[in-house]
N, CA, C and O of each residue as an XYZ file, in Angstrom:
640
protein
N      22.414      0.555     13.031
C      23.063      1.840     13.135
C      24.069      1.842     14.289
O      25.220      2.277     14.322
N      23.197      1.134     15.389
C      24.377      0.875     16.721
C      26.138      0.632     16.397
O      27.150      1.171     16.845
N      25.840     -0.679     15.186
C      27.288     -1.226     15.420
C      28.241     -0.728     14.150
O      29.363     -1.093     13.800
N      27.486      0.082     13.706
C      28.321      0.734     12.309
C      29.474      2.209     12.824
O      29.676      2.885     13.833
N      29.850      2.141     11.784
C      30.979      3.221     12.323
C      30.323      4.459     12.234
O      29.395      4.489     11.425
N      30.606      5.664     12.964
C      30.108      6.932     12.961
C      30.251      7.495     11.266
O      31.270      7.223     10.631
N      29.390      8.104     10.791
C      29.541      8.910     10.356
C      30.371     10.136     10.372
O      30.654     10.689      9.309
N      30.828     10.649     11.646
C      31.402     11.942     11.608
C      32.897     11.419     11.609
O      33.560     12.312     12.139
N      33.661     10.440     11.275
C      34.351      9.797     11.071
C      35.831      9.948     11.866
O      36.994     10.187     11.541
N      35.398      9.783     12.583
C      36.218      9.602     14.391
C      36.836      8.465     13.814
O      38.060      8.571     13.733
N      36.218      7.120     13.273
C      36.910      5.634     13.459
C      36.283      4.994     14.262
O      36.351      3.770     14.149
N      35.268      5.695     15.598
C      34.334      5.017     16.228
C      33.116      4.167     16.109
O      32.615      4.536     15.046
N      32.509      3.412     16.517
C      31.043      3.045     16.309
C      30.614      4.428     16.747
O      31.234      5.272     17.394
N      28.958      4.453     16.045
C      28.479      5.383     16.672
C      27.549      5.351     17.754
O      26.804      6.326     17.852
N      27.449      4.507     18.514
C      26.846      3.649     19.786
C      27.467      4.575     20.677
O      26.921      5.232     21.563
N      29.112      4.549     20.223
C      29.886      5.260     21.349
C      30.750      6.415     20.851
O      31.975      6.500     20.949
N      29.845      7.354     20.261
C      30.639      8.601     19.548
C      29.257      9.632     19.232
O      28.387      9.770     20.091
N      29.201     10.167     18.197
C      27.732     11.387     18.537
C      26.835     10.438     18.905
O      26.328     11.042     19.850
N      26.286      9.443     18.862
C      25.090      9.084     19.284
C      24.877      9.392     21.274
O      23.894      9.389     22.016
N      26.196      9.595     21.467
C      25.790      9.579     23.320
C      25.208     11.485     23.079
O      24.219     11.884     23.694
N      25.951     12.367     22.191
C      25.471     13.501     22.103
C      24.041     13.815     21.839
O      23.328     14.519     22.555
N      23.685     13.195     20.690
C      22.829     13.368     19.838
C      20.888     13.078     20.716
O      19.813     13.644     20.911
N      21.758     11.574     20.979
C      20.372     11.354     22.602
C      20.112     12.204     23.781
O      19.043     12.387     24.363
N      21.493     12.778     24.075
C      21.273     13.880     25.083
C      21.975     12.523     26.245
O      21.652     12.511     27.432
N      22.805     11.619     25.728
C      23.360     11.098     26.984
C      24.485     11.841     27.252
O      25.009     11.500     28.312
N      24.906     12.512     26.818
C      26.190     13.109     27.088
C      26.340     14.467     26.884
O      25.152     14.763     26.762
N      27.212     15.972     26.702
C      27.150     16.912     25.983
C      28.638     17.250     25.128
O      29.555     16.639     25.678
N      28.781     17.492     24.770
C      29.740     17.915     23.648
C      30.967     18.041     24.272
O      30.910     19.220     23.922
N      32.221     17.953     24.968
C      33.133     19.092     25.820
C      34.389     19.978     24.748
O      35.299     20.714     25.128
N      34.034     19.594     23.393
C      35.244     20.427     22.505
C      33.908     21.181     21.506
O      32.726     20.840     21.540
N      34.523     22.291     20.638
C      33.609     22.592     19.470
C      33.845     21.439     18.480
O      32.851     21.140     17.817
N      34.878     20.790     18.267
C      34.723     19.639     17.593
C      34.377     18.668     17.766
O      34.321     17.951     16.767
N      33.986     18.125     18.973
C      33.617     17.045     19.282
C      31.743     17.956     18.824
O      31.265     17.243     17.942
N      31.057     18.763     19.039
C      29.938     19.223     18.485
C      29.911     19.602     16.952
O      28.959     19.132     16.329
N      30.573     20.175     16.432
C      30.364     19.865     15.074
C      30.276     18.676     14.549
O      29.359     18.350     13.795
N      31.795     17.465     15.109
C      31.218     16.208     14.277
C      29.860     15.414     14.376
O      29.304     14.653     13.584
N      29.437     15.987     15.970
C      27.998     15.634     16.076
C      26.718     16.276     15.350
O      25.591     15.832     15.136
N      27.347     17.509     15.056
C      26.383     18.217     14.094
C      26.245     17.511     12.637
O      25.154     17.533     12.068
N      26.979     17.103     12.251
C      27.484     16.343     10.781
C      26.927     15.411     10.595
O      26.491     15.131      9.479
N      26.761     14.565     11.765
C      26.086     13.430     12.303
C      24.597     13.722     12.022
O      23.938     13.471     11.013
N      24.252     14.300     13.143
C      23.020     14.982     12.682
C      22.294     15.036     11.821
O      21.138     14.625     11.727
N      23.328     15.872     10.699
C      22.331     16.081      9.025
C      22.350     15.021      8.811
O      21.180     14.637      8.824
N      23.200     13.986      8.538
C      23.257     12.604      7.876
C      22.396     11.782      8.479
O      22.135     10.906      7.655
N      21.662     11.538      9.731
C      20.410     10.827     10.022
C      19.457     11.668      9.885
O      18.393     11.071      9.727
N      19.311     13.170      9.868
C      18.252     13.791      9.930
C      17.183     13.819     11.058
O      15.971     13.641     11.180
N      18.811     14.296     12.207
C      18.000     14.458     13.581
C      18.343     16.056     14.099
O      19.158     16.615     14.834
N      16.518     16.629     12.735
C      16.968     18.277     13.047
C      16.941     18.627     14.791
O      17.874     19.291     15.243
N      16.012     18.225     15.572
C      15.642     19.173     16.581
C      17.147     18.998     17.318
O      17.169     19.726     18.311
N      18.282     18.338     17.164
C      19.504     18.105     17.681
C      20.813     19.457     17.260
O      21.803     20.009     17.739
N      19.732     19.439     15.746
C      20.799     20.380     15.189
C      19.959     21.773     15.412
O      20.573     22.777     15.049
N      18.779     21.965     15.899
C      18.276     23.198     16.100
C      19.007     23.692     17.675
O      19.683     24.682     17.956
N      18.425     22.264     18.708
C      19.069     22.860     19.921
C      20.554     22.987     20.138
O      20.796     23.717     21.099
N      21.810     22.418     19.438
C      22.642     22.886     19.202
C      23.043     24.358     18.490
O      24.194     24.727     18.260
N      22.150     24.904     18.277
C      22.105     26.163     17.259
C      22.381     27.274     18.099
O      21.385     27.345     18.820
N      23.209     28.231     18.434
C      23.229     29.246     19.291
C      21.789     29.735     19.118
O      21.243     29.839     18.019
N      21.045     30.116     20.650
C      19.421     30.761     20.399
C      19.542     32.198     19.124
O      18.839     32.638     18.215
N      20.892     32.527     19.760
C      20.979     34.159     19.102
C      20.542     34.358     17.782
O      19.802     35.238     17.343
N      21.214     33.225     17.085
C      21.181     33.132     15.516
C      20.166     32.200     15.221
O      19.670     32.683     14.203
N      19.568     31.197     15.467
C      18.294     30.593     15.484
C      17.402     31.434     14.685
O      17.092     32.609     14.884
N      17.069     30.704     13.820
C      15.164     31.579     12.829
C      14.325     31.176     13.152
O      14.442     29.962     13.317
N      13.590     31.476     13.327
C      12.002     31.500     13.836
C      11.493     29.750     13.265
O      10.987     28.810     13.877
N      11.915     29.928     11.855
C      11.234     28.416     11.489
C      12.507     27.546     11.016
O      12.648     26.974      9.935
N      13.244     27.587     11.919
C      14.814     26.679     11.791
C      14.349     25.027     11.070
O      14.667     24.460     10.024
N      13.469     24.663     12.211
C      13.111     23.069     11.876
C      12.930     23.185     10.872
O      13.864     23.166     10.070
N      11.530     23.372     10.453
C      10.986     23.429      9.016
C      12.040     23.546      8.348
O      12.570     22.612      7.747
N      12.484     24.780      8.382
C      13.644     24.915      6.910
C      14.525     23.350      6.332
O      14.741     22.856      5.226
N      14.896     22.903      7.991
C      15.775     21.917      8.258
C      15.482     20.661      7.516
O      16.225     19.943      6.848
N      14.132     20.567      7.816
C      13.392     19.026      7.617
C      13.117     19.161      5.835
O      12.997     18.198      5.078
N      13.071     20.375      5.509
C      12.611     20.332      4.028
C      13.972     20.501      3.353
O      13.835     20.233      2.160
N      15.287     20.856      3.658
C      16.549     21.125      3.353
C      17.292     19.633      2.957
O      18.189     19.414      2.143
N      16.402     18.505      4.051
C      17.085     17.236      3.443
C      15.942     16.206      2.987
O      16.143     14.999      3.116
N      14.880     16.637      2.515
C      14.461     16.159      1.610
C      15.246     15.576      0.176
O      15.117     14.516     -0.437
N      16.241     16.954     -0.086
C      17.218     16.823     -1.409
C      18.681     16.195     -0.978
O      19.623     15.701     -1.597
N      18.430     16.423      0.175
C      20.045     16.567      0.425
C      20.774     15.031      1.281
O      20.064     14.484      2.125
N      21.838     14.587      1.052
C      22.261     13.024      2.111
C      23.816     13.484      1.928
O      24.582     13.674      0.983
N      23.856     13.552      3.228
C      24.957     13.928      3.044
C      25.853     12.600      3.794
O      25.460     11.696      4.532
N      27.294     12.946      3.217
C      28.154     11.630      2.959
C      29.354     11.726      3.918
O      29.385     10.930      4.856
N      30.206     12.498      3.792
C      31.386     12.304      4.558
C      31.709     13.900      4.913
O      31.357     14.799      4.149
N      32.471     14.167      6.253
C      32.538     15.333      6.771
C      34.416     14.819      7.293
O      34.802     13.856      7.956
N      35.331     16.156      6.517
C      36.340     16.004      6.852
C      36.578     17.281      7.850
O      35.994     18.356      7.711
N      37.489     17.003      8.835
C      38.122     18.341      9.933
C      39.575     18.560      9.197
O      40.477     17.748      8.990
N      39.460     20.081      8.849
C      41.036     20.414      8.139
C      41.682     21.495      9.558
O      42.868     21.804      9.664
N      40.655     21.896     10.464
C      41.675     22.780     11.073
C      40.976     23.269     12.221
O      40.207     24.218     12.068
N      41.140     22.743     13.379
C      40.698     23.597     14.730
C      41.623     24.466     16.056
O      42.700     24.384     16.648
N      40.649     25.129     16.031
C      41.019     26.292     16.475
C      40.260     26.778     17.988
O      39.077     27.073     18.155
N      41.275     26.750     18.913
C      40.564     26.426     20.422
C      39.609     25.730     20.596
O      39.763     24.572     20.209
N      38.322     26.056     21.189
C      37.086     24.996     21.169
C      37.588     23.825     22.433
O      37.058     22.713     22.431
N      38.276     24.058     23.123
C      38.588     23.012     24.420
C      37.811     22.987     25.886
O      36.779     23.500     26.319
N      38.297     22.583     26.139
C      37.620     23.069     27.847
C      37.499     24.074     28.445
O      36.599     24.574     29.120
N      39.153     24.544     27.957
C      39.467     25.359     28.424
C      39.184     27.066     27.901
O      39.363     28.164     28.430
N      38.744     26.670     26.806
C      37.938     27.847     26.316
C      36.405     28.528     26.001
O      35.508     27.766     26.362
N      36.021     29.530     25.532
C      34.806     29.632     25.379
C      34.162     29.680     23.926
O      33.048     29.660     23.402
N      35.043     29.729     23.697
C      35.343     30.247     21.827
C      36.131     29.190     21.029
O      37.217     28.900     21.532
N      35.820     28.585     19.943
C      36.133     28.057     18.915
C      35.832     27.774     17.382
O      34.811     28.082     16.767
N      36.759     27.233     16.992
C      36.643     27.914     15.456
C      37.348     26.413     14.551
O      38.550     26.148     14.549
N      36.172     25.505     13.769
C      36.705     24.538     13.093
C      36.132     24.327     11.646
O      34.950     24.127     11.367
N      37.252     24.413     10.730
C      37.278     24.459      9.313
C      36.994     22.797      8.979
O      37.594     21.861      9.508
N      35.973     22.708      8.014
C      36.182     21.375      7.759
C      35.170     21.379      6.597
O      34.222     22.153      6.470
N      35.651     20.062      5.509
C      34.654     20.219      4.277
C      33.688     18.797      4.873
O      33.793     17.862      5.668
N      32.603     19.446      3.772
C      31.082     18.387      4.787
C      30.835     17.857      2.952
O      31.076     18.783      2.177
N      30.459     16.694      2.358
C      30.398     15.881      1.362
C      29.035     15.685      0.743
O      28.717     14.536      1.050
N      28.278     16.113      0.180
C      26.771     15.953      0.361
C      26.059     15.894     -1.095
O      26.249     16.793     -1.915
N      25.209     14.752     -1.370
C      24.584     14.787     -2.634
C      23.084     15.178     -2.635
O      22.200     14.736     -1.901
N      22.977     16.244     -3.769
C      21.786     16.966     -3.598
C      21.531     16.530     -5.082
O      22.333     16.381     -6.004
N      19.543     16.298     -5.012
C      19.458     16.268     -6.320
C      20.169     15.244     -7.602
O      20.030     15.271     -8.825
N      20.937     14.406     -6.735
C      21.878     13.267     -7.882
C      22.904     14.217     -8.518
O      23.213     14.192     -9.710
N      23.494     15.221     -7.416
C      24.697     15.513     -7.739
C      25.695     15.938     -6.843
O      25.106     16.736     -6.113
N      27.098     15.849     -6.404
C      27.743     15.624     -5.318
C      28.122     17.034     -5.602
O      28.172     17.716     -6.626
N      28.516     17.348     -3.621
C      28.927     18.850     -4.004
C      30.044     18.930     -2.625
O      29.990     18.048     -1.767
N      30.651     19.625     -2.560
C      31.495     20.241     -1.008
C      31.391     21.421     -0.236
O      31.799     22.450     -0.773
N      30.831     21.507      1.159
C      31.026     22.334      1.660
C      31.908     22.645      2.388
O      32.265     21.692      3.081
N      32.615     23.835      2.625
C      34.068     24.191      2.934
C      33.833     25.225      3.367
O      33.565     26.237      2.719
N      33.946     25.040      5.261
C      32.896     26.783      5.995
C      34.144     26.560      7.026
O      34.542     25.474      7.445
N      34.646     27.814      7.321
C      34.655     27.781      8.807
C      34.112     28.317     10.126
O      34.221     29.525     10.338
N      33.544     27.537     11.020
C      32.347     27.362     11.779
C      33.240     28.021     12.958
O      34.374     27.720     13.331
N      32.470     28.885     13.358
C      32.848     29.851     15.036
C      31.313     28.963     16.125
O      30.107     28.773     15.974
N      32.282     28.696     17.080
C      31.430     27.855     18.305
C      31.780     28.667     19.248
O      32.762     29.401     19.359
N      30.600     28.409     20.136
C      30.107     29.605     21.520
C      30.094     28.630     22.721
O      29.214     27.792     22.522
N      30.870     28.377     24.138
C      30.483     27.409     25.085
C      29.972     28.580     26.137
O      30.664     29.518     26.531
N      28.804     28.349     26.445
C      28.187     29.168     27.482
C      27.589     28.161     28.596
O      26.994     27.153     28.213
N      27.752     28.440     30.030
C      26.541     27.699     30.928
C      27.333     26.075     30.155
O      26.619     25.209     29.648
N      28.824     25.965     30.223
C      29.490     24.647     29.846
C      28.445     23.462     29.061
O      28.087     22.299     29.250
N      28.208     24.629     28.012
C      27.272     23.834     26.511
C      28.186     24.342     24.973
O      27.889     25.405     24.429
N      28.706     23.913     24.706
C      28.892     24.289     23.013
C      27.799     24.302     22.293
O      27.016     23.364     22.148
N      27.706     25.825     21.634
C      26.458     25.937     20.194
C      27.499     25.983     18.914
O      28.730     25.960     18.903
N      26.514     26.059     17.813
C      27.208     26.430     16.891
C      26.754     27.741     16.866
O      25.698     27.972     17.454
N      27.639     29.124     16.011
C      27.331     30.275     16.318
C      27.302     30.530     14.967
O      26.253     31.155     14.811
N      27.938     30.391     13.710
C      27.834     30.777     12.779
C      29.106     30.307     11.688
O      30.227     29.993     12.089
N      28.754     30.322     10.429
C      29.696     29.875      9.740
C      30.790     31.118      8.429
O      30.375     32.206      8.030
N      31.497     30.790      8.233
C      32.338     31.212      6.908
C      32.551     30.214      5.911
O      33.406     29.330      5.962
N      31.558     30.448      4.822
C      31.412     29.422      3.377
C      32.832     29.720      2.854
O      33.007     30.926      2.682
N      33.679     29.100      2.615
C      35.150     28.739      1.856
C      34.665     28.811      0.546
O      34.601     29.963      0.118
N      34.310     27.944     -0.207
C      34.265     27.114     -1.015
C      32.342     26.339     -0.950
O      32.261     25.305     -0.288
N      31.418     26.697     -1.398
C      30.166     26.222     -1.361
C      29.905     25.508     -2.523
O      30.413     25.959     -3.550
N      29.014     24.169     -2.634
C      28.335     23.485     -3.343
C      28.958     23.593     -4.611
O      28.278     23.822     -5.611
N      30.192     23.449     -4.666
C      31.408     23.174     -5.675
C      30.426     21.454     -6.769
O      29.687     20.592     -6.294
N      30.671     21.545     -7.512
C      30.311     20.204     -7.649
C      31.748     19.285     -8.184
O      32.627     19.621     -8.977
N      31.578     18.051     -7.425
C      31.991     17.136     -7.715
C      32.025     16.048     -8.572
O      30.933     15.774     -9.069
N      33.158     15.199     -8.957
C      32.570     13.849     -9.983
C      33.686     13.082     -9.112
O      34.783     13.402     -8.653
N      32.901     11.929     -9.099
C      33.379     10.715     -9.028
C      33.118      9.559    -10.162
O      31.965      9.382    -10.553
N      34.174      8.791    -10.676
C      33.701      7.581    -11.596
C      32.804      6.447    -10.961
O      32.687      6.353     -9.739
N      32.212      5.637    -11.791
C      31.947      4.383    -11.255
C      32.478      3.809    -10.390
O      32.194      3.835     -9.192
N      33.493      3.101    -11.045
C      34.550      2.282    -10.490
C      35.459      2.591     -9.388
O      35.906      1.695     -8.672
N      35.835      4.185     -9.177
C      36.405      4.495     -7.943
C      35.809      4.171     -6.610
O      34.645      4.194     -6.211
N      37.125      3.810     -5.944
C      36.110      3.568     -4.610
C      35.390      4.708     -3.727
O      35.881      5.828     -3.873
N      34.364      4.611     -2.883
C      33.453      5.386     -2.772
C      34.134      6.908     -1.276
O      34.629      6.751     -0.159
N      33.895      7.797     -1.833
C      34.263      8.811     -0.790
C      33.607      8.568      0.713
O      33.841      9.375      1.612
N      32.607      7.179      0.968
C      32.180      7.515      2.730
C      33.236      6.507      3.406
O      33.093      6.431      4.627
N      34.504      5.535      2.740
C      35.159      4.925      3.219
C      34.728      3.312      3.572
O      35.365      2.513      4.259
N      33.301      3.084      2.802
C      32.964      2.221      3.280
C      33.612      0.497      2.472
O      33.234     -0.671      2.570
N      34.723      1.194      1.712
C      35.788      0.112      0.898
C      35.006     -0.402     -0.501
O      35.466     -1.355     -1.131
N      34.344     -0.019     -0.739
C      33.030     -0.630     -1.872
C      33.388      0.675     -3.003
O      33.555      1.875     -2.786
N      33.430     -0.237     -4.486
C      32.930      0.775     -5.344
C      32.163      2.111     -5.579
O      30.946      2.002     -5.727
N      32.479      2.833     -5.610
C      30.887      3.994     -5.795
C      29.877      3.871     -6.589
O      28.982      4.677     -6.843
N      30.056      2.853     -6.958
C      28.668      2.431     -7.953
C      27.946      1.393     -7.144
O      26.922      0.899     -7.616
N      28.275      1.117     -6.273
C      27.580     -0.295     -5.257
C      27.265      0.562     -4.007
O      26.543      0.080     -3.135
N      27.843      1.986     -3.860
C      27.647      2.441     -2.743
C      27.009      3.390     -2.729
O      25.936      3.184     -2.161
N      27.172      4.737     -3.212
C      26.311      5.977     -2.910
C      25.606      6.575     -4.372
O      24.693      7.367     -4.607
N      26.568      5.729     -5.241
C      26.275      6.395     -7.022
C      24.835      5.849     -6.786
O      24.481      4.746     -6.369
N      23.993      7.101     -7.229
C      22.395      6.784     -7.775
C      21.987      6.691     -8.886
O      20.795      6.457     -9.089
């Protein structure tokens, strides 16, 4: 996992991209640099990362649970950024649109939210989202190459 490329698809390994987040070696300093770590997240299925990233405010009582039984079905694949909106240092408030790639059930779908981030006590949460476009379903052929970029067919790669 060390020497593979991130998932949240920076272009980085993830040795040296969410994984310094995700361990707690590092903290977030943009809302995007925390969402792609959030993305990250679902795709290894490291809820308590994506709970304590969770603004407390909006937090449910049984977040984990929900979390841990949510990707039982779910693997999610590729997370694109279409549009951010402050989320810097220099702010407290940010706001990043981006579709997240995810196969549920042996069938591909897109999520398309845009996500409002909270930096308080110089921590980014996530605060809440706007669904665009939800669990659209997708097709891909066999033979096309595969949407996580990994240069391979989709039938050698994520097709189940």
């Amino acid at each position: 996992m060390n020497n593979s490329l991130c998932p949240c698809g920076s272009g980085r390994l993830y040795s040296q991209c969410c994984a310094l987040f995700i361990t707690a070696s590092l903290m977030p300093e943009t809302a995007e640099q925390l969402m792609r770590s959030r993305f990250t997240a679902f795709y290894f299925n490291e809820h308590p990362y994506l709970v304590n990233t969770h603004h407390p405010s909006q937090r449910e009582a049984n977040e984990l649970t929900s979390l841990q039984n949510s990707q039982e079905t779910s693997h999610w694949i590729k997370l694109i950024i279409h549009q951010v909106k402050h989320g810097d240092k220099q702010h407290q408030t940010g706001q990043v649109e981006f579709s997240a790639f995810f196969n549920e059930n042996n069938e591909f779908f897109e999520l398309r939210e845009k996500s409002r981030f909270i930096r308080e006590q110089d921590q980014w949460y996530y605060l809440d989202g706007e669904p665009n476009i939800y669990r659209t379903n997708l097709k891909l052929k066999r033979n096309d190459l595969c949407w996580c970029q990994s240069g391979k067919k989709f039938k050698h790669c994520h097709a189940l």
